[in-house]
N, CA, C and O atoms as CSV, one atom per row, in Angstrom:
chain,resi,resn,atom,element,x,y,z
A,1,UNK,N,N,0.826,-1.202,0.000
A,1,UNK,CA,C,0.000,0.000,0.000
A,1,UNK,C,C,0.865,1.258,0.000
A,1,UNK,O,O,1.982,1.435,0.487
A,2,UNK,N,N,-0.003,2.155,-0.727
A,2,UNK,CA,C,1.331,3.531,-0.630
A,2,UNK,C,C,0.428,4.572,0.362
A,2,UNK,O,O,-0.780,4.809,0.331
A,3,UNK,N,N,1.574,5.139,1.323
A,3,UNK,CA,C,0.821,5.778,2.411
A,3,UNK,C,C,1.096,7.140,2.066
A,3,UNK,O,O,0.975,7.836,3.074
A,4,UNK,N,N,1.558,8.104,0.608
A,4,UNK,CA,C,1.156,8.865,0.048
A,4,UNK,C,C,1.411,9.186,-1.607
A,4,UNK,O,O,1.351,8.375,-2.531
A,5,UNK,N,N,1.673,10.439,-1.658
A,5,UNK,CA,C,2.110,10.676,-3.334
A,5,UNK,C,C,2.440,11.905,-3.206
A,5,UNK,O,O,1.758,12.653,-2.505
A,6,UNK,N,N,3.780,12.427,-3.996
A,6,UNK,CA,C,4.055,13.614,-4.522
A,6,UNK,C,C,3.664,13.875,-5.901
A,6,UNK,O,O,3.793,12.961,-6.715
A,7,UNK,N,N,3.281,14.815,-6.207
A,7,UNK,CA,C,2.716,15.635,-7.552
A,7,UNK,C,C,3.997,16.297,-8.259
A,7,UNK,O,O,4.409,17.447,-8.102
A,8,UNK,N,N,4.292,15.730,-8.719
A,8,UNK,CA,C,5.801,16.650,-9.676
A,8,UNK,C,C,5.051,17.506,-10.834
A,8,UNK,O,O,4.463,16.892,-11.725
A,9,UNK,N,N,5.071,18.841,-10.821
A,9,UNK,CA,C,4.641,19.001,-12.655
A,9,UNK,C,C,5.693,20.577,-12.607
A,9,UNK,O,O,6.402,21.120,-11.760
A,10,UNK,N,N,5.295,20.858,-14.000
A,10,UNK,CA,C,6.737,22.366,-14.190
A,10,UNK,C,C,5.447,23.523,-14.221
A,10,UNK,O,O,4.260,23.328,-13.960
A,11,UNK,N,N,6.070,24.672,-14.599
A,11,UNK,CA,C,5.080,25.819,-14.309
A,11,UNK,C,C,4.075,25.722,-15.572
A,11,UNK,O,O,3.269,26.638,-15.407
A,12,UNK,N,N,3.756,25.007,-16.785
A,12,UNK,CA,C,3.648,25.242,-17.423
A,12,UNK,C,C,1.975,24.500,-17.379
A,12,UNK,O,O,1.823,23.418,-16.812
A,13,UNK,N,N,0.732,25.261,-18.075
A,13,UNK,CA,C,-0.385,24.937,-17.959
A,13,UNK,C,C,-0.577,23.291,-18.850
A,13,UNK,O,O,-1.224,22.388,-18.319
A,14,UNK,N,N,-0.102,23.162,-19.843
A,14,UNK,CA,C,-0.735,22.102,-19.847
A,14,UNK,C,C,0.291,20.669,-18.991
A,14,UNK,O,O,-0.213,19.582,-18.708
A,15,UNK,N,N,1.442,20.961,-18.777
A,15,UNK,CA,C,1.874,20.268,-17.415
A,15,UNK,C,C,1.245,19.899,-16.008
A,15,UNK,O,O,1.301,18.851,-15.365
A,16,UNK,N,N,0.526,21.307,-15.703
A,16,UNK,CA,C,-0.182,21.147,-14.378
A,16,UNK,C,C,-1.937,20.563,-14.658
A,16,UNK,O,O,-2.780,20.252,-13.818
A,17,UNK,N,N,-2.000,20.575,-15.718
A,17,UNK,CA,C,-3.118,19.684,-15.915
A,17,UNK,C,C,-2.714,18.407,-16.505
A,17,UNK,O,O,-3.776,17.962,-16.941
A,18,UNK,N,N,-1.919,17.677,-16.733
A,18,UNK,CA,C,-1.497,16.454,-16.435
A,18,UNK,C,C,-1.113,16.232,-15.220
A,18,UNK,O,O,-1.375,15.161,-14.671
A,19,UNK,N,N,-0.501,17.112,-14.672
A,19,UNK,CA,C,-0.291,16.639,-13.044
A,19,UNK,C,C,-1.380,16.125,-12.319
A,19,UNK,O,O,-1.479,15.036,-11.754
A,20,UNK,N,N,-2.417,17.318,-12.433
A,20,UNK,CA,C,-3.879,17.385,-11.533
A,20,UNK,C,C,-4.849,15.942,-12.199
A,20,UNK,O,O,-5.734,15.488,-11.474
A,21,UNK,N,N,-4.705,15.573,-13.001
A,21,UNK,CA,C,-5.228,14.474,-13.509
A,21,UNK,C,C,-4.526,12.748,-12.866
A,21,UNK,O,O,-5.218,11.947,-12.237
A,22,UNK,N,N,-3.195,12.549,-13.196
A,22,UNK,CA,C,-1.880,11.937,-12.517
A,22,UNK,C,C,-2.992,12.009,-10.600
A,22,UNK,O,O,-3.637,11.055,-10.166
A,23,UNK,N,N,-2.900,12.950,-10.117
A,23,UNK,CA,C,-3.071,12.880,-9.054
A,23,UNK,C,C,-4.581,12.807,-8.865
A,23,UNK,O,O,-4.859,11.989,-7.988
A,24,UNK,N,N,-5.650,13.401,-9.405
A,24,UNK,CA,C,-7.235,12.745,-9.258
A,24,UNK,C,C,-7.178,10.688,-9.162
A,24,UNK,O,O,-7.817,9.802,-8.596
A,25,UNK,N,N,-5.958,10.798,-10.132
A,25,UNK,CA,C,-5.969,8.915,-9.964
A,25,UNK,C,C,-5.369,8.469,-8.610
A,25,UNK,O,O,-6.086,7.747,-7.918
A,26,UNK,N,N,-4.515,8.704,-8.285
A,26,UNK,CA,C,-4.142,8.326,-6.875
A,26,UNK,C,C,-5.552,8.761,-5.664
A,26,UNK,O,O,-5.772,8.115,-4.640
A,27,UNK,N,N,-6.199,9.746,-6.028
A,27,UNK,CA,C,-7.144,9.998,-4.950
A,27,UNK,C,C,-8.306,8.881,-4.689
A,27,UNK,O,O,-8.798,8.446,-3.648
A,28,UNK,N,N,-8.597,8.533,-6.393
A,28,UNK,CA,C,-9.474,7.751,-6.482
A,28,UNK,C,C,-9.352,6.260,-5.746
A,28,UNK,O,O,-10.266,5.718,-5.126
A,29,UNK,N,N,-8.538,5.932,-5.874
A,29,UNK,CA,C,-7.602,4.856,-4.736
A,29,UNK,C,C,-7.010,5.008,-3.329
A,29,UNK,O,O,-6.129,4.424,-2.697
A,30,UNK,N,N,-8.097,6.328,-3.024
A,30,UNK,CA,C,-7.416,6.662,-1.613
A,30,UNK,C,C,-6.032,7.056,-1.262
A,30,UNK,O,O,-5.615,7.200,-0.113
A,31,UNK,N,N,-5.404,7.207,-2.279
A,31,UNK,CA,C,-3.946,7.371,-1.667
A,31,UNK,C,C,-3.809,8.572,-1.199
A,31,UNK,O,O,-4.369,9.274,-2.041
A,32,UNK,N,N,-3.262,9.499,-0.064
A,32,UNK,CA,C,-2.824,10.880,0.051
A,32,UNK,C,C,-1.825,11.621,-0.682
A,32,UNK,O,O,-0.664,11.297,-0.932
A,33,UNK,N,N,-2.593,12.884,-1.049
A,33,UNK,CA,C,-1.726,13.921,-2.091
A,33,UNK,C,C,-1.222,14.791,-0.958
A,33,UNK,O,O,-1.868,15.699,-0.435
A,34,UNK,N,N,0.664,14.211,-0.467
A,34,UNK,CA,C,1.417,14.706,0.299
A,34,UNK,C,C,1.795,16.203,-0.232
A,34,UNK,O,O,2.238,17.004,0.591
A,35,UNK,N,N,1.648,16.548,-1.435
A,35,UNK,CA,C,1.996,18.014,-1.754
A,35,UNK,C,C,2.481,18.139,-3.461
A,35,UNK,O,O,2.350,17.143,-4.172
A,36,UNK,N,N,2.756,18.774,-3.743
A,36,UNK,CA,C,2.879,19.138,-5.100
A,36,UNK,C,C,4.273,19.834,-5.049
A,36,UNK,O,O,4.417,20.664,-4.151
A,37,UNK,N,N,5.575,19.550,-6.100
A,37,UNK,CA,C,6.623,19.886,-5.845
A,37,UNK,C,C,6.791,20.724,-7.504
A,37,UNK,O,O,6.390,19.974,-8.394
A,38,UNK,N,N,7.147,21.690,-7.875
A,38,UNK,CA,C,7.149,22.553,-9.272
A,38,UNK,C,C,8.833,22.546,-9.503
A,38,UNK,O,O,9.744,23.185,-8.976
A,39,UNK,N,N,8.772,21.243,-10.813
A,39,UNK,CA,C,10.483,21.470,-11.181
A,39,UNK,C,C,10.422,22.260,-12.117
A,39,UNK,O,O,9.545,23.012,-12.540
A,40,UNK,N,N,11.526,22.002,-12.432
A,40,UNK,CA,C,12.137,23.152,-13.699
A,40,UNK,C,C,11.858,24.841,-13.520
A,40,UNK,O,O,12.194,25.551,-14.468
A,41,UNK,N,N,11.224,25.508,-12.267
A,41,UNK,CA,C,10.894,26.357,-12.194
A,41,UNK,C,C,11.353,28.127,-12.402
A,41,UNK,O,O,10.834,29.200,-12.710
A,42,UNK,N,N,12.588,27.587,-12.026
A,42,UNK,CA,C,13.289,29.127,-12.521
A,42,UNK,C,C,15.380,28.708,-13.323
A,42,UNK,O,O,15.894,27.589,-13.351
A,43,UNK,N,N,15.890,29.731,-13.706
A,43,UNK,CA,C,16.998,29.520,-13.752
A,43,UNK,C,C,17.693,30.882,-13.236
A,43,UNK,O,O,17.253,31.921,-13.730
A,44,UNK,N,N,18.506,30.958,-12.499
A,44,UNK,CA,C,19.881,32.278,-12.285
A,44,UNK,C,C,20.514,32.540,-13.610
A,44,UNK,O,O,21.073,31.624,-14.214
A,45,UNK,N,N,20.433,34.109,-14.227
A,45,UNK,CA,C,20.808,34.211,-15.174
A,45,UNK,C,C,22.281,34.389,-14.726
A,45,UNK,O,O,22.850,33.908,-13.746
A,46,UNK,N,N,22.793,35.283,-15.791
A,46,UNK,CA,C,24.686,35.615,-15.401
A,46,UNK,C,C,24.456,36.684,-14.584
A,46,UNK,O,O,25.512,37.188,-14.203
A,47,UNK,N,N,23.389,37.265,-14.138
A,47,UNK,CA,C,23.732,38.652,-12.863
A,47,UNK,C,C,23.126,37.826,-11.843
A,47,UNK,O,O,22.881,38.446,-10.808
A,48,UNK,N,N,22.733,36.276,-11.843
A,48,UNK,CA,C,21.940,36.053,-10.178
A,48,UNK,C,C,20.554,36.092,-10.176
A,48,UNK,O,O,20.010,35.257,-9.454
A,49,UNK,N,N,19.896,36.796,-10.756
A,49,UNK,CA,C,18.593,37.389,-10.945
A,49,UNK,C,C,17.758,36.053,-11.418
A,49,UNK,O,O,18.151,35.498,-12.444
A,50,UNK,N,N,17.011,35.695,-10.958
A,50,UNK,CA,C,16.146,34.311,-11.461
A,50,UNK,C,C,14.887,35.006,-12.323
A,50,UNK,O,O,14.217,36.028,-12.179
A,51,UNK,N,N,14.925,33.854,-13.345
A,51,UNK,CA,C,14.394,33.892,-14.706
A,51,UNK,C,C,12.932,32.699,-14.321
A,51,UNK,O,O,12.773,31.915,-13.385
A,52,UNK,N,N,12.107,33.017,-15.458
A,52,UNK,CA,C,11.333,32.281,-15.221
A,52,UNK,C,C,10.987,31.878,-16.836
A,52,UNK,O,O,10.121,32.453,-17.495
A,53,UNK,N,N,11.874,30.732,-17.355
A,53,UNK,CA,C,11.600,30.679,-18.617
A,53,UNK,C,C,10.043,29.762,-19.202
A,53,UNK,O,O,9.774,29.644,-20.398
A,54,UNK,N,N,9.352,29.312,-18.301
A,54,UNK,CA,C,8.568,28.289,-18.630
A,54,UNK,C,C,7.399,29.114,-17.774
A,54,UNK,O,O,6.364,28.448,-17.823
A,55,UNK,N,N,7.220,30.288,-17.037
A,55,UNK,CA,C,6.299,31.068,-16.872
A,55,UNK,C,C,6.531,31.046,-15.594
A,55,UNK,O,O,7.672,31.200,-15.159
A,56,UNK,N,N,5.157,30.791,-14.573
A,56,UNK,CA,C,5.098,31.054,-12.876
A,56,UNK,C,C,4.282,30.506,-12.565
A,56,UNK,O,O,3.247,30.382,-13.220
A,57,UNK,N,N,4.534,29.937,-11.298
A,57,UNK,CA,C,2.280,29.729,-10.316
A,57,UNK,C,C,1.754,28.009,-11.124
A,57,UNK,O,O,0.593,27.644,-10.940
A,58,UNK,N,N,2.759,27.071,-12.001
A,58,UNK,CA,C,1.719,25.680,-12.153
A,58,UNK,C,C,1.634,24.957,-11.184
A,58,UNK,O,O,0.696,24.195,-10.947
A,59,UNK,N,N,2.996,25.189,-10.261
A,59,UNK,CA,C,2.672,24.596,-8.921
A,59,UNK,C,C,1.731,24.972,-8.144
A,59,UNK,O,O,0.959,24.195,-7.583
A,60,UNK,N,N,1.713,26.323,-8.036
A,60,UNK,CA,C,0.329,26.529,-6.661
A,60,UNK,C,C,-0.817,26.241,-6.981
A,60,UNK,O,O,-1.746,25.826,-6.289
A,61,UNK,N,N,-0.721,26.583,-8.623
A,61,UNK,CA,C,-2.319,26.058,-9.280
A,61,UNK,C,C,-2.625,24.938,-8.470
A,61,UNK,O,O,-3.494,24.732,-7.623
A,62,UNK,N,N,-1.237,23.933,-9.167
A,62,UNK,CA,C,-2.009,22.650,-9.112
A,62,UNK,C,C,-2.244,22.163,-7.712
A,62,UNK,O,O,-2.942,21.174,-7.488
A,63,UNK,N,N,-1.403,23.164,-6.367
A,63,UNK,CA,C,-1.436,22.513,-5.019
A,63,UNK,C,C,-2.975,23.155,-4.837
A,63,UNK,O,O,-3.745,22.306,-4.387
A,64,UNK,N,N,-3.364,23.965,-4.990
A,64,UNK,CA,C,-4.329,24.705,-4.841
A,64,UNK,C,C,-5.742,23.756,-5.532
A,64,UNK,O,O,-6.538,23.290,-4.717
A,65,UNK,N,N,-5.953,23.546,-6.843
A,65,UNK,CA,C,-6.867,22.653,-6.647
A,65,UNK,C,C,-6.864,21.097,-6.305
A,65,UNK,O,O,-7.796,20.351,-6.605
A,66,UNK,N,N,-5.395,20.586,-5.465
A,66,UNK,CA,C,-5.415,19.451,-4.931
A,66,UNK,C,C,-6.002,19.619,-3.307
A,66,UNK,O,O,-6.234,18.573,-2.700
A,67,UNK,N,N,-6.212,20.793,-2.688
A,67,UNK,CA,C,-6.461,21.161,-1.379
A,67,UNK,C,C,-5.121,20.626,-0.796
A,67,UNK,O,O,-5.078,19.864,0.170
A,68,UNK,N,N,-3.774,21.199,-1.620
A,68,UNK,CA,C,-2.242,20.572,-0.500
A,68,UNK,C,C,-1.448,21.857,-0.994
A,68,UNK,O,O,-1.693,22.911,-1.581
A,69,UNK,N,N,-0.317,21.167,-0.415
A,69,UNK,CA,C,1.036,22.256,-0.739
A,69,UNK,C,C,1.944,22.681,-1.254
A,69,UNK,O,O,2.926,22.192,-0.694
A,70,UNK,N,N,2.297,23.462,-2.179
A,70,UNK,CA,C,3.585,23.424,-2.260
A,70,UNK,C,C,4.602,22.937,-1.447
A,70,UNK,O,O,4.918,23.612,-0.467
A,71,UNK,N,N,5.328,21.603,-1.737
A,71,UNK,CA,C,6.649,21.545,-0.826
A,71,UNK,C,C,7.847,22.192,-1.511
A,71,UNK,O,O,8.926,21.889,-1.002
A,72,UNK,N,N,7.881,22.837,-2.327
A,72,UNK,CA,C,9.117,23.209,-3.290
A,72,UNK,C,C,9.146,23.519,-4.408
A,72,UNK,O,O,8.430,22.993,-5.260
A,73,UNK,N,N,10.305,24.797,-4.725
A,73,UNK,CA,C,9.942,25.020,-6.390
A,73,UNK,C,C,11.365,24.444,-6.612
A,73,UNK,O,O,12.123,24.663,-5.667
A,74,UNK,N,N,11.900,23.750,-7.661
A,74,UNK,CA,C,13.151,23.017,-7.930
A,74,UNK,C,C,13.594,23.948,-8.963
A,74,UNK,O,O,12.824,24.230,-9.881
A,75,UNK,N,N,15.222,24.648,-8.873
A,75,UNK,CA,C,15.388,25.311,-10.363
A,75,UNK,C,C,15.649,24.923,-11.447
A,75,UNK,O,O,14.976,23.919,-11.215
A,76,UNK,N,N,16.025,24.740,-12.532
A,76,UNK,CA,C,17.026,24.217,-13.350
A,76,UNK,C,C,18.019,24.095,-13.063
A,76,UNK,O,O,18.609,25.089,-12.639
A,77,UNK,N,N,18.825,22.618,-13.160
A,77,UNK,CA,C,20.455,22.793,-12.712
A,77,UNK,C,C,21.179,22.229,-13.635
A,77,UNK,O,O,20.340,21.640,-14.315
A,78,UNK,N,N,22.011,22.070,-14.007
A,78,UNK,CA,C,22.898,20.907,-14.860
A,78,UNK,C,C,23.789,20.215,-13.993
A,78,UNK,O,O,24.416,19.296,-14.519
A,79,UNK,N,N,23.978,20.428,-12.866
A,79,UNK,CA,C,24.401,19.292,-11.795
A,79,UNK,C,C,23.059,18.548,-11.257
A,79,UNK,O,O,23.252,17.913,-10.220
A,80,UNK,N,N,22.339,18.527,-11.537
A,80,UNK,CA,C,20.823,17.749,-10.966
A,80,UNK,C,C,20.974,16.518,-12.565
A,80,UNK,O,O,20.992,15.288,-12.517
A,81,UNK,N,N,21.025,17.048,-13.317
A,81,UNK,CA,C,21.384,16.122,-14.605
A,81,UNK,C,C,22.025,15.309,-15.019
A,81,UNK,O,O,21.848,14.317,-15.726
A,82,UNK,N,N,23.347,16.078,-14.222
A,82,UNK,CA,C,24.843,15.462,-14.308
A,82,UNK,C,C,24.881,14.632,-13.378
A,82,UNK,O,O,25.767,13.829,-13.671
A,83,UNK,N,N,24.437,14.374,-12.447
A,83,UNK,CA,C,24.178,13.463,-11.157
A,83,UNK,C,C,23.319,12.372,-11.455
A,83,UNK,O,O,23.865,11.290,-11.239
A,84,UNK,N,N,21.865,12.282,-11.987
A,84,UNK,CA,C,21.472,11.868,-12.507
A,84,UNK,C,C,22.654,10.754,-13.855
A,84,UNK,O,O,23.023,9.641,-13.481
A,85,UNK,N,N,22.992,11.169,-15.003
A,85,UNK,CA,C,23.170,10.301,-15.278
A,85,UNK,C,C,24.569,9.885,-15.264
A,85,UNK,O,O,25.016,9.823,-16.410
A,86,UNK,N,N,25.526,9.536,-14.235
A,86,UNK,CA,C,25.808,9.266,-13.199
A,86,UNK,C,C,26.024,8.747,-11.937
A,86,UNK,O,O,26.965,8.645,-11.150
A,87,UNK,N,N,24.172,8.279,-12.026
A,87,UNK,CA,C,24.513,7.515,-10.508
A,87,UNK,C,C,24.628,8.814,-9.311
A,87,UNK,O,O,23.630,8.696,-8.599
A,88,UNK,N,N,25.034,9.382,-9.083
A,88,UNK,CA,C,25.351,10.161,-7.913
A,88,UNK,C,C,24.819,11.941,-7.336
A,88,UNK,O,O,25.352,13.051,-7.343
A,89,UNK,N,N,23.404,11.330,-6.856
A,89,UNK,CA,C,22.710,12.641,-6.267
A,89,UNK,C,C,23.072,13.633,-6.073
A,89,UNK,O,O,23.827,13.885,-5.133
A,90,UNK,N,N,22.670,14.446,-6.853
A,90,UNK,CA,C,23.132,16.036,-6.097
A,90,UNK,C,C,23.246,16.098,-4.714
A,90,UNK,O,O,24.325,16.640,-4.472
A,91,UNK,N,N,22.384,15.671,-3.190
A,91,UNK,CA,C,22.901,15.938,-2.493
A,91,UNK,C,C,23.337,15.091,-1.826
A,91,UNK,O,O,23.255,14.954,-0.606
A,92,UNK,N,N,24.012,14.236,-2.858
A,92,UNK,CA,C,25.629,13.818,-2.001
A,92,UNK,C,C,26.691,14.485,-2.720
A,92,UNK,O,O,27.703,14.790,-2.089
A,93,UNK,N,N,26.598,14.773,-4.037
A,93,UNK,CA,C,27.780,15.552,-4.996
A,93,UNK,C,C,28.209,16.819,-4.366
A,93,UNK,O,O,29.307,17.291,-4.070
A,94,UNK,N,N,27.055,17.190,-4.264
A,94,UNK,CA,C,26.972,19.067,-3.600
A,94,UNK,C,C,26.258,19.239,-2.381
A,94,UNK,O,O,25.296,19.958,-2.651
A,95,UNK,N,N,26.252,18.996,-1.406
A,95,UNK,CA,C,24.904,18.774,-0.488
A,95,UNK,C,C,24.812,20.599,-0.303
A,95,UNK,O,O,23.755,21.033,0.153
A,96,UNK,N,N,25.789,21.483,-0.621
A,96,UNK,CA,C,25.522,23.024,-0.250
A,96,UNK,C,C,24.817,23.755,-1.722
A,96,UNK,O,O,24.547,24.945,-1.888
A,97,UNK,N,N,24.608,22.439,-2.837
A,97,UNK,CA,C,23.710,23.307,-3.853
A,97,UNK,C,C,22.739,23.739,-2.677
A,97,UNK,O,O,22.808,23.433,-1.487
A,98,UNK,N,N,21.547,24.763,-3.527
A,98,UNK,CA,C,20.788,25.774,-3.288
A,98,UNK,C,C,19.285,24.301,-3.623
A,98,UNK,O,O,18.177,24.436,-3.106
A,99,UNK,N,N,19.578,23.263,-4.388
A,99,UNK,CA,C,18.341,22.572,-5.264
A,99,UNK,C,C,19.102,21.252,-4.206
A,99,UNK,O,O,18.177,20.517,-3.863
A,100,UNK,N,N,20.157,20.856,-3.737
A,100,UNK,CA,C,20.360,19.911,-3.131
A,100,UNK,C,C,19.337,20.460,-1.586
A,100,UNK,O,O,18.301,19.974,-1.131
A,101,UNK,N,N,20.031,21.445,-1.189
A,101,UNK,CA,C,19.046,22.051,0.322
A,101,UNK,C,C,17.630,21.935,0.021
A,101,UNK,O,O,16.729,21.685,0.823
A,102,UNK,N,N,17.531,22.161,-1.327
A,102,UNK,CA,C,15.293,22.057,-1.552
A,102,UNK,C,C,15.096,20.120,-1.284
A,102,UNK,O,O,14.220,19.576,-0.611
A,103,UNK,N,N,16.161,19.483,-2.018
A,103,UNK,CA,C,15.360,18.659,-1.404
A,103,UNK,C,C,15.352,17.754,-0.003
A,103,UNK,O,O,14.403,17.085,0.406
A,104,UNK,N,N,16.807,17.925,0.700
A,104,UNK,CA,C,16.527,17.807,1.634
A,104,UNK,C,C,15.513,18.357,2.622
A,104,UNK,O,O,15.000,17.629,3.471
A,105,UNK,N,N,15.276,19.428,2.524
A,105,UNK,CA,C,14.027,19.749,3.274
A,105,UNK,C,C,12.967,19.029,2.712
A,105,UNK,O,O,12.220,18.417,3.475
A,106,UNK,N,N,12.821,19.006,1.794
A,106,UNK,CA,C,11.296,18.293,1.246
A,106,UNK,C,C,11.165,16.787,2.122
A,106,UNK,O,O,10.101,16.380,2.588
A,107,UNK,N,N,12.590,16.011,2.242
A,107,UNK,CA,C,12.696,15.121,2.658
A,107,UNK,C,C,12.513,14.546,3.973
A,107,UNK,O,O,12.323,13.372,4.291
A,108,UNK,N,N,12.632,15.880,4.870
A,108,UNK,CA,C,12.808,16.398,6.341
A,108,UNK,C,C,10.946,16.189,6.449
A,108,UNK,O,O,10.349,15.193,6.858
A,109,UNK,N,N,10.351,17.501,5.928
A,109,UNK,CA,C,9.281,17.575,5.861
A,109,UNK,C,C,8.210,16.465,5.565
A,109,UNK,O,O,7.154,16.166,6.122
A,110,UNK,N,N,8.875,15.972,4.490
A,110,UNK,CA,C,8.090,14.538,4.217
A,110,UNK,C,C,8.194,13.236,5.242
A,110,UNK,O,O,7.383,12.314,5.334
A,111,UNK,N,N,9.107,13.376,5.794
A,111,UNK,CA,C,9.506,12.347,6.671
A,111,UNK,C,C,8.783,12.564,8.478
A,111,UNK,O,O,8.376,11.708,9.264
A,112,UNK,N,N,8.851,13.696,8.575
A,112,UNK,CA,C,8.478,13.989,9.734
A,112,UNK,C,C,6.406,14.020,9.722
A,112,UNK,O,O,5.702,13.849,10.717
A,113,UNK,N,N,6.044,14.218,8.666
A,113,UNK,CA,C,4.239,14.128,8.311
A,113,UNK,C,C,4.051,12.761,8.472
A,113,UNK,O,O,3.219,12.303,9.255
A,114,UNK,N,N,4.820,12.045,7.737
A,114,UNK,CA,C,5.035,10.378,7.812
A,114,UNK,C,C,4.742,10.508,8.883
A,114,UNK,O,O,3.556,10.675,9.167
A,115,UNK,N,N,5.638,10.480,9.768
A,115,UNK,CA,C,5.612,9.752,11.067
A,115,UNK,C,C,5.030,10.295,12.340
A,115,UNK,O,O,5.125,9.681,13.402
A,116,UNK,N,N,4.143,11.997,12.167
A,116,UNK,CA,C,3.565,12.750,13.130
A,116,UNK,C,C,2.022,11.903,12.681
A,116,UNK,O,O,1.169,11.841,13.567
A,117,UNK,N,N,1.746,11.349,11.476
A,117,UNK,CA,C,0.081,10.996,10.780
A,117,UNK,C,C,-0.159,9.758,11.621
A,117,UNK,O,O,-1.209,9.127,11.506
């Protein structure tokens, strides 16, 4: 039995309506919609300044008509990629990335609902 589900989708509308669909099926089976996580969401250009190439808000949409939460917006990385294929997680490669810290918290957070439910 699965004792929940994360919602992955990117900012982009017809993404977050595959998400919200993806997740009406898990509901229908009772499973809990632990939160909704929005990758690909921004990138740091060359001054720092975060970009939003794929738009804004498909995550809250979609946490918003799941009645859950945002746990995280994930940025674009090319060490999230590079780790990936690889074998070796960003946060063990980098654990001080900025996208390694998002998901340890997500993980923190997720872990601790687990076991307070």
């Amino acid at each position: 039995p699965l004792d929940g589900a994360i919602i992955v989708t990117t900012p982009q509308k017809t993404a977050f309506e595959v998400a919200r669909r993806g997740a009406r099926m898990f509901q229908k089976v009772n499973v809990p919609i632990l939160g909704v996580i929005e990758n690909m969401s921004f990138f740091h250009d060359e001054s720092g300044k975060k970009s939003y190439p794929f738009g804004k808000g498909g995550g809250e949409i979609t946490a918003k008509s799941l009645e859950t939460n945002v746990l995280s917006e994930i940025g674009l990385d090319q060490e999230i990629r590079e780790g990936g294929d690889h074998g070796l997680p960003l946060v063990v490669a980098d654990p001080d990335n900025p996208n390694a810290k998002n998901f340890a918290s997500i993980a923190r957070e997720l872990s601790q609902a687990m076991f307070n439910s």
